[in-house]
C-alpha positions as CSV (number, residue, x, y, z in Angstrom):
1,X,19.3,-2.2,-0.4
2,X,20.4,0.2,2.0
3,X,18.0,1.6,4.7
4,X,18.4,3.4,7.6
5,X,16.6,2.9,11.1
6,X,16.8,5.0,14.1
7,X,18.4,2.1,16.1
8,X,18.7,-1.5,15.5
9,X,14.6,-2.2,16.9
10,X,13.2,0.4,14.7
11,X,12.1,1.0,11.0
12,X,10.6,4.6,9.8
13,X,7.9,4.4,7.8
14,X,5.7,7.1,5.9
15,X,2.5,7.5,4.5
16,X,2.3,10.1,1.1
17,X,-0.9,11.7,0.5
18,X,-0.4,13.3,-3.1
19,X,-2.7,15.5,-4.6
20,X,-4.1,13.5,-7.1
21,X,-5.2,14.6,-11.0
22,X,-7.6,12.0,-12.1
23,X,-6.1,10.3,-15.6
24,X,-2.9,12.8,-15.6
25,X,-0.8,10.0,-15.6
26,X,2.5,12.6,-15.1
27,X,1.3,14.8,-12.8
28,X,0.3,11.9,-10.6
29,X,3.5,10.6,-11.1
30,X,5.3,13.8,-10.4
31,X,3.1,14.4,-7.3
32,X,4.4,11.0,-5.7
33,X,8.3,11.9,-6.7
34,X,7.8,14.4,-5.0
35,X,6.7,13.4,-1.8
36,X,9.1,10.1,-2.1
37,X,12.0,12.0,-2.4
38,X,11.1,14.6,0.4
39,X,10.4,11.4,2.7
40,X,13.8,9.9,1.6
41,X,15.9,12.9,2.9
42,X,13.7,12.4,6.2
43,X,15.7,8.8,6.5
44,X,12.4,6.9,5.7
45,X,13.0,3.4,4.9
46,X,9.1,3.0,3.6
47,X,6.7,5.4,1.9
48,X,3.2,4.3,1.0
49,X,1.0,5.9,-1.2
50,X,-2.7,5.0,-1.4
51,X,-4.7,2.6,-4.2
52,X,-4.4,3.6,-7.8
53,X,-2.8,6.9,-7.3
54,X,-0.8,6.8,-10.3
55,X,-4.3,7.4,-12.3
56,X,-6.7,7.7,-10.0
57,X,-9.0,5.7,-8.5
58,X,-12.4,7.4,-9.4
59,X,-11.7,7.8,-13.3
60,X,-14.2,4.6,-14.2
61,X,-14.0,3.6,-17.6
62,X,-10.7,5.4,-18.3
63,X,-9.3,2.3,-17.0
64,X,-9.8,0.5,-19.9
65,X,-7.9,2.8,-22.1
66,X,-4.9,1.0,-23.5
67,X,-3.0,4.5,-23.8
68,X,-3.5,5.2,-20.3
69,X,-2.5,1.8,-19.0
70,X,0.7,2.2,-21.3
71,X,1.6,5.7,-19.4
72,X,0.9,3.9,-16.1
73,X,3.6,1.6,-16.6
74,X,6.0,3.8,-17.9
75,X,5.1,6.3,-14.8
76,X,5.7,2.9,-12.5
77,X,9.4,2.3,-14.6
78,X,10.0,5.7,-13.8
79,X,9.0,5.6,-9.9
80,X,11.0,2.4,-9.6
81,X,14.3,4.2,-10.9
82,X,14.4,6.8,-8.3
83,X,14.6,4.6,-5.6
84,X,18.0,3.3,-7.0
85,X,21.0,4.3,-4.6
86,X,18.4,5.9,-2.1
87,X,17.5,5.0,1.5
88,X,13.5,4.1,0.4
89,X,10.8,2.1,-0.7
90,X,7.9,2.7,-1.8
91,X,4.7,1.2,-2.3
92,X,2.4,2.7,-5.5
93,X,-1.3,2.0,-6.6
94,X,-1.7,1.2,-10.1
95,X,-4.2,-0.8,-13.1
96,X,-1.8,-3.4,-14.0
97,X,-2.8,-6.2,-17.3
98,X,-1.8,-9.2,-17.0
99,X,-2.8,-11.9,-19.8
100,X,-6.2,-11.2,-20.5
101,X,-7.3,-9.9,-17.5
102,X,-6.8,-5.7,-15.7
103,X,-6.1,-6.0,-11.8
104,X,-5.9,-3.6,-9.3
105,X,-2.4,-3.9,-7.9
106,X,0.1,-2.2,-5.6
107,X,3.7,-2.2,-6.7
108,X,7.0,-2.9,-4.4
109,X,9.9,-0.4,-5.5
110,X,13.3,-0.4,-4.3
111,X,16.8,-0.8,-5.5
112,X,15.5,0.9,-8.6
113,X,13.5,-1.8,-9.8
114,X,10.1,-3.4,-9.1
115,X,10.5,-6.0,-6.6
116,X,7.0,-7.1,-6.6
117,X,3.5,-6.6,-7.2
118,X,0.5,-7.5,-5.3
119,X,-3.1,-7.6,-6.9
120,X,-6.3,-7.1,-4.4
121,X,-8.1,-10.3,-3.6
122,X,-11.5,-8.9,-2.5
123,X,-13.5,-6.4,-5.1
124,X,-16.6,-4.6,-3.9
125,X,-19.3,-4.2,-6.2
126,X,-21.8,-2.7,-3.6
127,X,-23.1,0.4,-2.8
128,X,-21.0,3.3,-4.4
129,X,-18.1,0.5,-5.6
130,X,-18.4,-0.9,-8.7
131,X,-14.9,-2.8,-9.1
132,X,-15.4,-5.9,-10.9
133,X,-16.7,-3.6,-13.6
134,X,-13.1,-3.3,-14.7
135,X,-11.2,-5.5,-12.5
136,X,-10.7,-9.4,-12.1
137,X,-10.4,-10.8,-8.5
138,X,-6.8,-12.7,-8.1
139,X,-7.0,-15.9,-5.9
140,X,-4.4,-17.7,-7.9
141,X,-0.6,-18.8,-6.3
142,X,2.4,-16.4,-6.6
143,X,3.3,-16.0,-10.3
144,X,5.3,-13.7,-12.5
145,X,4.7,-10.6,-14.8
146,X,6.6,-8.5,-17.5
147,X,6.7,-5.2,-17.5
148,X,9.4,-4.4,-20.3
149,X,12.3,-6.4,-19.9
150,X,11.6,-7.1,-16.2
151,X,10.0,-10.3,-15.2
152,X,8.4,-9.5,-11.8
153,X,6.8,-11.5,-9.1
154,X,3.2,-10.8,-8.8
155,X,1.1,-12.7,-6.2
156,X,0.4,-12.7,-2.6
157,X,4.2,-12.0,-1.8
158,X,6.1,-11.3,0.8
159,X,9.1,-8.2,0.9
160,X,12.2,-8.1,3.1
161,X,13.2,-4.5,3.9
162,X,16.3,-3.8,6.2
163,X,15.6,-7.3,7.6
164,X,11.8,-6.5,8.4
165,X,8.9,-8.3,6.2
166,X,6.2,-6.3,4.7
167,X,3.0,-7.8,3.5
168,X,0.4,-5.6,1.4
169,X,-3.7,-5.7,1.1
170,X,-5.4,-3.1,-0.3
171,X,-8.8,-1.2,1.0
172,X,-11.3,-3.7,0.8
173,X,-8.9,-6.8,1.8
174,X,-9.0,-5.5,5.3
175,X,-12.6,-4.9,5.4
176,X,-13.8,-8.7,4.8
177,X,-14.4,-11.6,7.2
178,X,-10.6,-13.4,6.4
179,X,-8.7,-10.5,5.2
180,X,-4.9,-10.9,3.5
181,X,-3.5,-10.1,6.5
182,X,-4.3,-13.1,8.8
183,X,-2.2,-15.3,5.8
184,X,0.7,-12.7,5.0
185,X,1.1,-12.4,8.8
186,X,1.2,-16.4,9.5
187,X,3.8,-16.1,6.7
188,X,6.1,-14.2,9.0
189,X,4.9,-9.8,7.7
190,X,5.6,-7.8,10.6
191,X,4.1,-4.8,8.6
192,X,1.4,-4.5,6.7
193,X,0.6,-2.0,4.4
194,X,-2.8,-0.9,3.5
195,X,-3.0,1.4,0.0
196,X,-6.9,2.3,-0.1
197,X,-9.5,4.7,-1.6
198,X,-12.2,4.2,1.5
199,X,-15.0,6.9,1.3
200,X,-15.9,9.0,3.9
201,X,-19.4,8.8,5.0
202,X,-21.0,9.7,8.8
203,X,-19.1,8.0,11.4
204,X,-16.8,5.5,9.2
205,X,-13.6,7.8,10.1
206,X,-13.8,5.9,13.8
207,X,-14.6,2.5,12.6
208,X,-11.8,3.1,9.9
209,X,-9.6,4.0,13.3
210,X,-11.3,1.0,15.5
211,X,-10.7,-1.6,12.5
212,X,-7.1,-0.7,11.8
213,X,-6.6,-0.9,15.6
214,X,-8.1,-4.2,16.6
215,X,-6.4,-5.7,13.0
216,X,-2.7,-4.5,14.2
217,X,-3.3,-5.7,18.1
218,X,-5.0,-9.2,17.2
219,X,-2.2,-9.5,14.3
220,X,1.0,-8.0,16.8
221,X,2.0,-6.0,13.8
222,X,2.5,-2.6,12.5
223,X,-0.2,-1.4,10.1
224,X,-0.1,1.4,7.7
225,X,-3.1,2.6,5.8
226,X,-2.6,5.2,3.6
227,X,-6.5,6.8,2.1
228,X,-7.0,8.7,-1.1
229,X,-6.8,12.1,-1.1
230,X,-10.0,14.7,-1.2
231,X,-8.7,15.3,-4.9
232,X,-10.4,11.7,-5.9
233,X,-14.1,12.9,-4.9
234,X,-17.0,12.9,-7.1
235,X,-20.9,13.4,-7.0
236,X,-21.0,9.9,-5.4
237,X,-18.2,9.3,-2.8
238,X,-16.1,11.7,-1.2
239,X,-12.2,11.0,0.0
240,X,-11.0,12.5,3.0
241,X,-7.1,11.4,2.6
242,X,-7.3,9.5,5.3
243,X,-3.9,8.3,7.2
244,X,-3.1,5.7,10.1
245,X,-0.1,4.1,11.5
246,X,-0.6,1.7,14.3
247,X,1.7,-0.6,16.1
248,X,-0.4,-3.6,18.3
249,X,-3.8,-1.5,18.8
250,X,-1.6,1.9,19.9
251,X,-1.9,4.6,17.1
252,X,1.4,6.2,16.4
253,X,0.4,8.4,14.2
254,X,-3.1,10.0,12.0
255,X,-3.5,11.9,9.2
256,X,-7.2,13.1,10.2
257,X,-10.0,13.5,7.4
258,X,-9.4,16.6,5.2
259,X,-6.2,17.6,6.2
260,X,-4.6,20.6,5.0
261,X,-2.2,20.1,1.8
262,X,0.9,21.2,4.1
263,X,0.1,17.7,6.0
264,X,0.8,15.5,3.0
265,X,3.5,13.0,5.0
266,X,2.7,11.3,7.6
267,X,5.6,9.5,9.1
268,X,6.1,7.4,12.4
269,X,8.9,4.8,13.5
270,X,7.2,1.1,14.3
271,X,9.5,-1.0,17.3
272,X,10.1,-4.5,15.3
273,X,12.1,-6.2,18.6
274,X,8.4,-5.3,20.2
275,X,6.5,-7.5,17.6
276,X,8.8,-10.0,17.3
277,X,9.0,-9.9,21.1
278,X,5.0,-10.3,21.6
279,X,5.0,-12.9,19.3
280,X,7.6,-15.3,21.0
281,X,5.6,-14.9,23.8
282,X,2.5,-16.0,22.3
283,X,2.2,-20.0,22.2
284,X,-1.0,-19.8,19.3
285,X,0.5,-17.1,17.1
286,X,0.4,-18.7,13.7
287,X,3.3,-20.0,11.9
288,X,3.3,-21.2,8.7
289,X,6.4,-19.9,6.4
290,X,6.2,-21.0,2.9
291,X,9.2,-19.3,1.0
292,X,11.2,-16.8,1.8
293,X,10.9,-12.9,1.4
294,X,12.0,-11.3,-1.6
C-alpha cells in the first residue's frame, strides 16, 4: 500500500466525525466517503471513524434485522473499494455475524479490501449500556471470517501501515481494569486506535481526556479516539462527537464536545522514531511478539 508521511519519523493520522442517520445504512456510508476521501487528498495515511457508524450505535433492536446487517456489509465492501490505489486507511464501526453469534467490530480497509476485523472484548451492560442484549463478547484466538468471497482475519490482530503497527479497542476496552491495549502494545502496536460511542455526562469530557492521556504515556504510544457524533443521542444518552489524539500523555490534537459540523476532521501527525525511541530506552517495556502484522 502506498502511504505518505511528512518525513520518514512521522505518520498522519485523522479522526472523521460523520453526521450519522441512525439505520440509513447509505447515508451513513456516504457520510464516511465523504470524509475519507477529503482526508485522503489531505495525505492522511489513517482515518478513523467511531463505533458502529455504518448504522448507528443507538438504533437497539434494529441490530437484529437480517436486512440491515446485509446493507452493512455491502456498505463495508463498498468503503473497502475506495481505498484501492489511494494514500489511506481507514478504520469503520460496524454489526458483523459471524457463525451464530452478532459482534460489534471495527473493520481495517486498505488496498481496497478488508484487511482485518477486530470484534470488542469488553461489553457493558450497566447503567444506560445494554450491549450484550445483541452482542456476544469475543475472547477467542485470532480466526477468520467471509464476507463474500473474502476470507478475512478477524481476532485481536495486529495491522502494518507504512511500516507502523496499529492495534484497535473499541470504547469500553479502554475503560476496564486490563484493557486490549496493554496486549496489542506488548505485541509490538505503536498506535492504537479507539472507535467509541462514550456518552457525555457531567465531567466525563476530562476524565475521557485524563484516561486517554495516562493510557498513551504508560503505553509510549499514539492513541486516537474517535467519539460518536451528537446525531446518535436519544432520551437516554447524549453524544458529544468527541475526538482525541495523543502521543505519550501530550495531546496533539481535540475535537471538543459538540463541535460545530464544519469541524468534522480532526487530523494530527504522531512521531513513530519518538515511540520507538522511548521504548528502547525502557528496560521493562513489554515484549512479547506472537506473529507478525498483517
Amino acid at each position: 500500500m502506498k502511504q505518505f508521511t511528512p518525513s520518514k519519523s512521522y505518520i498522519r493520522v485523522a479522526i472523521g466525525t460523520p453526521l450519522i442517520q441512525l439505520g440509513n445504512i447509505e447515508a451513513n456510508r456516504d457520510a464516511i466517503a465523504s470524509l475519507y476521501n477529503k482526508a485522503s487528498k489531505n495525505n492522511t495515511s489513517l482515518v478513523v471513524f467511531p463505533e458502529l457508524c455504518i448504522t448507528g450505535y443507538s438504533i437497539g433492536d434494529l441490530l437484529q434485522s437480517s436486512s440491515l446487517l446485509n446493507r452493512t456489509e455491502d456498505a463495508l465492501m463498498h468503503l473497502a473499494s475506495l481505498t484501492n490505489d489511494a494514500n489511506s486507511a481507514m478504520i469503520v464501526g460496524l454489526p458483523l455475524r459471524m457463525n451464530n453469534a452478532l459482534y460489534n467490530c471495527s473493520a481495517f480497509l486498505a488496498d481496497g479490501e478488508v484487511k482485518g476485523i477486530v470484534p470488542k472484548m469488553n461489553l457493558p451492560t450497566y447503567k444506560e449500556f445494554y450491549e450484550k442484549r445483541w452482542f456476544q463478547i469475543w475472547d477467542e484466538q485470532p480466526t477468520t471470517t467471509k464476507i463474500g468471497n473474502q476470507v478475512i482475519p478477524f481476532g485481536s490482530v495486529l495491522f502494518a501501515l507504512d511500516g507502523v503497527n496499529i492495534g484497535i479497542e473499541i470504547c469500553e476496552d479502554v475503560w476496564v481494569a486490563r484493557p486490549p491495549s496493554e496486549s496489542l502494545i506488548a505485541r509490538g502496536a505503536q498506535i492504537i486506535c479507539n472507535p467509541s460511542a462514550s456518552p457525555e455526562m457531567v465531567t466525563k469530557a476530562d476524565y475521557r481526556r485524563q484516561l486517554i492521556a495516562n493510557t498513551s504515556a504508560r503505553l509510549v504510544c499514539g492513541y486516537i479516539y474517535a467519539g460518536a457524533d451528537p446525531s446518535e443521542s436519544t432520551m437516554d444518552t447524549v453524544m458529544s462527537g468527541h475526538g482525541l489524539i495523543y502521543q505519550m500523555g501530550r495531546l496533539l490534537a481535540e475535537r471538543p464536545p459538540f463541535s460545530s459540523d464544519e469541524q468534522r476532521l480532526l487530523e494530527a501527525d504522531i512521531d513513530i522514531d519518538h515511540i520507538i525511541n522511548d521504548r528502547l530506552h525502557d528496560n521493562n517495556f513489554p515484549n512479547d511478539a506472537m506473529s507478525e502484522p498483517i
